[in-house]
C-alpha positions as CSV (number, residue, x, y, z in Angstrom):
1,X,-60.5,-167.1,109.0
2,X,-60.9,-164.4,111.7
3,X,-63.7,-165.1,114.4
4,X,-65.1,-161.9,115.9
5,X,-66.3,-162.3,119.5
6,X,-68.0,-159.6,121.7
7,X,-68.9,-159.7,125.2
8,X,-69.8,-157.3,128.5
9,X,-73.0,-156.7,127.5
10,X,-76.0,-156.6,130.0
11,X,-78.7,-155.0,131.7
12,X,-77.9,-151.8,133.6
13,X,-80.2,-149.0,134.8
14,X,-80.1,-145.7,133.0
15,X,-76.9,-143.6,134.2
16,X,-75.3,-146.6,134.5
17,X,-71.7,-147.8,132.5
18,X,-71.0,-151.1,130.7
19,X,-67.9,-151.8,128.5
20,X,-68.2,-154.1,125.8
21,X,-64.9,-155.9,124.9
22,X,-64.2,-157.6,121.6
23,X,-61.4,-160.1,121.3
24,X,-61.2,-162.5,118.1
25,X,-59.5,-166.0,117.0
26,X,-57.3,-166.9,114.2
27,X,-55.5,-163.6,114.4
28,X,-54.0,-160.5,116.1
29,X,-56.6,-157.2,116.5
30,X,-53.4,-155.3,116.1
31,X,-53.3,-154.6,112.3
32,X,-57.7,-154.4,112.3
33,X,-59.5,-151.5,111.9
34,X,-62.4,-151.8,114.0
35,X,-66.0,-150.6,114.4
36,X,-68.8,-151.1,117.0
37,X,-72.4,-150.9,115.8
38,X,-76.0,-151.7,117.3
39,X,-79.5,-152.8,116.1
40,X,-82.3,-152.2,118.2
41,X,-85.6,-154.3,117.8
42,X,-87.4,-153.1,114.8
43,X,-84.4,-150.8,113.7
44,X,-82.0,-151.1,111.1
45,X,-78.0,-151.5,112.6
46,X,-76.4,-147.7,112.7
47,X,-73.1,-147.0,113.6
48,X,-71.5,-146.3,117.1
49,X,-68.3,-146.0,117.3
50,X,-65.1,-146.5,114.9
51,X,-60.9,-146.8,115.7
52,X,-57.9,-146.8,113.1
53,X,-55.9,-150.0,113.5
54,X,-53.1,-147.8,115.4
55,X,-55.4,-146.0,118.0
56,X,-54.7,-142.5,116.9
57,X,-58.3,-142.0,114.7
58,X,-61.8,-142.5,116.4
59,X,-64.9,-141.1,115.2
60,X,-68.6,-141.5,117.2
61,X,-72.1,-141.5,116.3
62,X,-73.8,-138.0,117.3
63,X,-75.9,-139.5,119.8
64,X,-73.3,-141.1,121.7
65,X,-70.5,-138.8,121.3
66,X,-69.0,-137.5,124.7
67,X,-70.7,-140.8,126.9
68,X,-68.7,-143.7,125.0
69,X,-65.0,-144.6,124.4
70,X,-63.6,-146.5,122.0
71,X,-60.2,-148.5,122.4
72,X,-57.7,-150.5,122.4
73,X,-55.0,-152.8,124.5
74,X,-52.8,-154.0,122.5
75,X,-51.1,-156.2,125.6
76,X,-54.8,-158.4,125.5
77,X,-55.3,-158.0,121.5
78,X,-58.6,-156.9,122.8
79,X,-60.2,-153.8,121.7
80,X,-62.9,-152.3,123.8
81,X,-66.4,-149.6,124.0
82,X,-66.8,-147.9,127.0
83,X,-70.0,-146.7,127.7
84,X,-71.1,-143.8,130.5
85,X,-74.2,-142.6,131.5
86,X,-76.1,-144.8,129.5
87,X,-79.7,-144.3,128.5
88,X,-82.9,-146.1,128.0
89,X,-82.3,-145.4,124.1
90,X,-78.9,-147.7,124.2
91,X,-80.7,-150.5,124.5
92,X,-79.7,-152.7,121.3
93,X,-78.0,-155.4,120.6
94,X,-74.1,-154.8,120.3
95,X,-72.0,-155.9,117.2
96,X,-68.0,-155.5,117.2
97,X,-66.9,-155.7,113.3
98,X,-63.0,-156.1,111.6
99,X,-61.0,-154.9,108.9
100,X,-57.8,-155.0,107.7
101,X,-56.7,-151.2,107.1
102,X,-54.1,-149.4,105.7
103,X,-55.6,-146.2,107.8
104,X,-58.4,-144.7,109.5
105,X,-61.5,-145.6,110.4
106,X,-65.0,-147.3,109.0
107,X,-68.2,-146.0,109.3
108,X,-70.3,-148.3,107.0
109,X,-71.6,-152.0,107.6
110,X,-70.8,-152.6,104.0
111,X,-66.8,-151.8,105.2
112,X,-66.0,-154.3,107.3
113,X,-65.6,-158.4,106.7
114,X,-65.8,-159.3,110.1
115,X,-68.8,-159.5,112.5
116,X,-69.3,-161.0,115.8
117,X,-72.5,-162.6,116.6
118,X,-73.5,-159.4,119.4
119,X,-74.1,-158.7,122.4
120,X,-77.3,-157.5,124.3
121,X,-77.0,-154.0,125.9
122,X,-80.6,-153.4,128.1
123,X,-80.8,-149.9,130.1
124,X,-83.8,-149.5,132.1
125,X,-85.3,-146.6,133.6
């Protein structure tokens, strides 16, 4: 059983950068496709940011495309979401999720089999 675990999350004023890291237990990232999504109070969880188990394939939500960074160290198994110039709008609670993949990358909740338990992102103005 793979345990997903997220951290780096926290309150930063808008402008700001955080990055989110997301490590896991029972076995190696390496060969895990992952995805980063967010739920906001009220909202329903939407997608962020998604990598390809190798690195080579990331695809970003619209509304944070160009400010955050998806990836990967494969030397700390950990993979990671960089996140510039953050705005009052970020504010959410954080999700890293895993699956194994043959290729490419996962947009859709429904996709992945593992979830960590988030982490709290707060931007304030």
């Amino acid at each position: 059983q793979v345990q997903v675990t997220e951290s780096g999350g926290g309150l930063v004023q808008a402008g700001g950068s955080l990055r989110l890291s997301c490590t896991a237990s029972g076995r190696t990232l390496t060969s895990y496709a992952m995805g980063w999504f967010r739920q906001a109070p009220g909202k329903e969880r939407e997608f962020v940011a998604a990598v390809s188990w190798r690195g080579d394939s990331t695809y970003y939500a619209d509304s944070v495309k160009g400010r955050f960074t998806i990836f990967t160290d494969n030397d700390k198994d950990t993979k990671y979401l960089q996140m510039n110039n953050l705005k009052v709008e970020d504010t959410a609670v954080y999700y890293c999720a895993a699956v194994i993949s043959g290729g490419g990358y996962y947009t859709r909740p429904f996709e992945y089999d593992y979830w960590g338990q988030g982490t709290q992102v707060a931007v304030s103005s």
